[in-house]
C-alpha positions as CSV (number, residue, x, y, z in Angstrom):
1,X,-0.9,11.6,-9.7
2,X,-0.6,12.0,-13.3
3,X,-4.0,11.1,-15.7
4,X,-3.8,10.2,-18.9
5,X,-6.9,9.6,-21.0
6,X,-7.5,8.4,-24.9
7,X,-10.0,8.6,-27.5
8,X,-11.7,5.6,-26.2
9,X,-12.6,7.3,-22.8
10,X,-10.1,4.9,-20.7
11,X,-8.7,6.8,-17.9
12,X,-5.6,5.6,-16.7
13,X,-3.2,7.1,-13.5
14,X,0.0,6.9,-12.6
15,X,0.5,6.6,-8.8
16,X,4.1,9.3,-9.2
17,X,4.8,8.2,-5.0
18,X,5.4,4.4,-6.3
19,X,6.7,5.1,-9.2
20,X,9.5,7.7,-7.2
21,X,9.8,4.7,-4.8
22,X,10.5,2.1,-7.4
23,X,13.5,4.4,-8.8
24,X,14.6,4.9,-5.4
25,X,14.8,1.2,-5.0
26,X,16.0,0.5,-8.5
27,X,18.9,3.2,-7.7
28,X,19.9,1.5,-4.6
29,X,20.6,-1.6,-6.1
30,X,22.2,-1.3,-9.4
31,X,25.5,0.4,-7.8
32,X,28.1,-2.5,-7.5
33,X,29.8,-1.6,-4.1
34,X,26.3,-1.7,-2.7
35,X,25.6,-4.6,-4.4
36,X,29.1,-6.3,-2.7
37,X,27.3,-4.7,1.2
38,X,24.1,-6.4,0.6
39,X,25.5,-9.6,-0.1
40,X,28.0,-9.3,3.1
41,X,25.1,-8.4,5.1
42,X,23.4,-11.5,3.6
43,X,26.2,-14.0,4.1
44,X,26.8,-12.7,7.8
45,X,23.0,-11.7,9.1
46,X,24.1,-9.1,11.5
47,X,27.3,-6.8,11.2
48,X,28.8,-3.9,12.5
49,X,30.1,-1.2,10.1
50,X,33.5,-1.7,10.9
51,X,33.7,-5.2,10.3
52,X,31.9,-4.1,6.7
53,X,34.3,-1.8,5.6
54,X,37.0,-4.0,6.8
55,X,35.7,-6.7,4.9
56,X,35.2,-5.2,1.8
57,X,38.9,-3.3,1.8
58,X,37.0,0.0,2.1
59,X,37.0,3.5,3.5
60,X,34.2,4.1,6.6
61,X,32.7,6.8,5.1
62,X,32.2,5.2,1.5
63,X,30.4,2.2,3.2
64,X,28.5,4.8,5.5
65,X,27.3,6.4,2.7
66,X,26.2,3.8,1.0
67,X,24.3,2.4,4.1
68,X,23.0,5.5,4.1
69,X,20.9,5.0,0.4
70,X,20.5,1.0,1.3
71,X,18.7,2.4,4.4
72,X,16.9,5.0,2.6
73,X,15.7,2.8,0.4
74,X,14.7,-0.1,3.2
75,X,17.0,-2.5,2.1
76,X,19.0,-2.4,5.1
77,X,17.8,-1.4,8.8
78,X,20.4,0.0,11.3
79,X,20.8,-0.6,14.9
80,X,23.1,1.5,17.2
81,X,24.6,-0.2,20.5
82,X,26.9,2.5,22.1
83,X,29.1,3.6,19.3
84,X,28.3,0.7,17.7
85,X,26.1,0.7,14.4
C-alpha cells in the first residue's frame, strides 16, 4: 500500500496489488496478435491450440506464449484432454 496524505489531513491509499493487476490486464490486451487469439476464441467458444495457430497462420510456440499471458492474466482458461489443450 502506498499512503499519501496533504495539508488538508485527507489520507488517501493506493491498493499497489490492483493496481499491478490492472497493468497486468492492460498488458495483456494491448498486444495485437493477442488481440487477433481473443477474438478467435470469441468467434469459436472452445478451441484447441492447434486449430489456433492454424488459424491465425502462426507458429505453436508464439500462440503458446501468448496463451500463456492471456491465461496469466485470466482472460483465457485452459483445459487439457490427453495432449490436447
Amino acid at each position: 500500500m502506498i499512503r499519501f496524505t496533504s495539508n488538508m489531513k485527507e489520507v488517501l491509499f493506493i491498493n499497489t496489488e490492483i493496481l499491478r493487476a490492472g497493468a497486468r490486464v492492460l498488458r495483456a490486451i494491448k498486444n495485437k496478435t493477442r488481440q487477433k487469439i481473443l477474438k478467435e476464441i470469441s468467434a469459436k467458444g472452445k478451441i484447441n491450440v492447434t486449430d489456433l495457430y492454424k488459424g491465425l497462420h502462426l507458429e505453436q510456440s508464439v500462440v503458446s506464449s501468448h496463451l500463456k499471458i492471456l491465461r496469466d492474466s485470466r482472460f483465457v482458461i485452459t483445459k487439457r484432454a490427453g495432449k490436447e489443450i
